[in-house]
C-alpha positions, -999 to +999 in steps of 0.1 A: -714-261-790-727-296-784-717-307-817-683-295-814-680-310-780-689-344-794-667-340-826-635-335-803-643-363-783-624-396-793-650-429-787-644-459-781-661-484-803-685-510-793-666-543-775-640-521-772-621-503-739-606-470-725-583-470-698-586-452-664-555-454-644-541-481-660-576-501-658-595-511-688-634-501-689-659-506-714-687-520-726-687-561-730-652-559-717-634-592-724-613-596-688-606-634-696-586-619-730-573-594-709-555-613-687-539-633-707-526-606-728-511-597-694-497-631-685-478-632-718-467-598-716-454-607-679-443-646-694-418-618-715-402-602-689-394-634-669-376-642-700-350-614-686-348-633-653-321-654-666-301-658-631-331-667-615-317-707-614-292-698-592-311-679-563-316-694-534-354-706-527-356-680-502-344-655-526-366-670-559-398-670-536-388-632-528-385-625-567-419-642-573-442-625-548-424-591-559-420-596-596-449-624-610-471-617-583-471-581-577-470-575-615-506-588-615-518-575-583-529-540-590-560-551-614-574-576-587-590-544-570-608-541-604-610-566-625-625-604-625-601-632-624-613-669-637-605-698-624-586-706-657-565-677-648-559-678-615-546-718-618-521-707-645-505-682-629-500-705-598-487-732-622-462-703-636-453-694-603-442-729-590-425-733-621-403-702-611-399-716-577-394-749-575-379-756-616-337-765-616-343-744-648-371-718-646-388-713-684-420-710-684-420-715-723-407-751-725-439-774-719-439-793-697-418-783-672-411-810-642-404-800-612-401-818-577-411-799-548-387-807-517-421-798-491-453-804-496-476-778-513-496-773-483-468-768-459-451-749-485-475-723-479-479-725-442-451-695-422-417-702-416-418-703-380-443-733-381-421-755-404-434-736-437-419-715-464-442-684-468-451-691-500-482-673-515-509-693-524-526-669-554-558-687-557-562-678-516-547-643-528-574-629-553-604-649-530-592-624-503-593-594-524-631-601-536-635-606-498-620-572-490-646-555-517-673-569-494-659-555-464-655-519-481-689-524-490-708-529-458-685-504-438-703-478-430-701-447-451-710-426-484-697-436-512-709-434-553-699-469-562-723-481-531-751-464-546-743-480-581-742-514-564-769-514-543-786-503-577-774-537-592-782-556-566-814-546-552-836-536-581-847-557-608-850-553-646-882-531-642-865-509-618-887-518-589-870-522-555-865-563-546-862-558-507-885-526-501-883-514-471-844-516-465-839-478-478 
């Protein structure tokens, strides 16, 4: 029976990855290649946003938190974002908000900004525009992991991490005594 089991089985090979709900695991995952795969994937679709020029900048910052950024959202909870990464898509981003002509594939795009980044970002009932700063986004995320993590409560992945993080290479406890 065992052999059978492991016949039937489809592995994945070495450096390669298996999805679980829409998340890519495996060993000596490459997240950097990952997300770029994703950002041109997504760079395709804003291809299809052709009227986007002609939105309002109410209505285009509406479009990008929806659209650009919510496209990429779901794998923060899971997978590591580079600073690489995280400064292009805010460079795409303000090319779809504040570009007379929106296309992210002619290079380089000017753009004049009519407010300040900063204020930009700051809510609209102090002078600002509500725009998302995604750099601020995904640090929050990582800080919402650590907040999950010291709330009290059972959970597997605790157990893994406090695994990681308190034992050494030897398996010997670094902080005995906390347990």
């Amino acid at each position: 029976l065992r052999g059978r089991l492991c016949e039937s089985i489809a592995w994945v090979p070495e450096g390669g990855s298996a999805k679980c709900l829409g998340v890519p695991i495996g060993n000596d995952f490459d997240a950097e290649r990952w997300w770029k795969k994703k950002l041109d994937s997504l760079r395709d679709k804003t291809r299809r946003w052709g009227g986007l020029y002609r939105a309002s900048f109410f209505g285009r910052n509406l479009v990008v938190q929806a659209m650009y950024f919510g496209s990429l959202r779901y794998w923060l909870y899971s997978l590591p974002m580079s600073k690489a990464i995280t400064t292009r898509i805010q460079a795409e981003a303000d090319i779809l908000l504040w570009s007379k002509q929106p296309d992210l594939d002619a290079v380089p795009v000017r753009f004049r900004r009519f407010v300040a980044g900063p204020t930009a970002i700051g809510p609209r009932t102090r002078g600002g525009l509500n725009v998302m700063d995604w750099e601020s986004h995904v640090h929050a995320f990582s800080a919402h992991w650590m907040l999950r993590y010291v709330h009290p409560g059972e959970a597997s992945w605790k157990n893994i991490a406090d695994t990681r993080l308190f034992t050494d290479a030897k398996g010997k406890d670094t902080f005995p005594g906390l347990g």
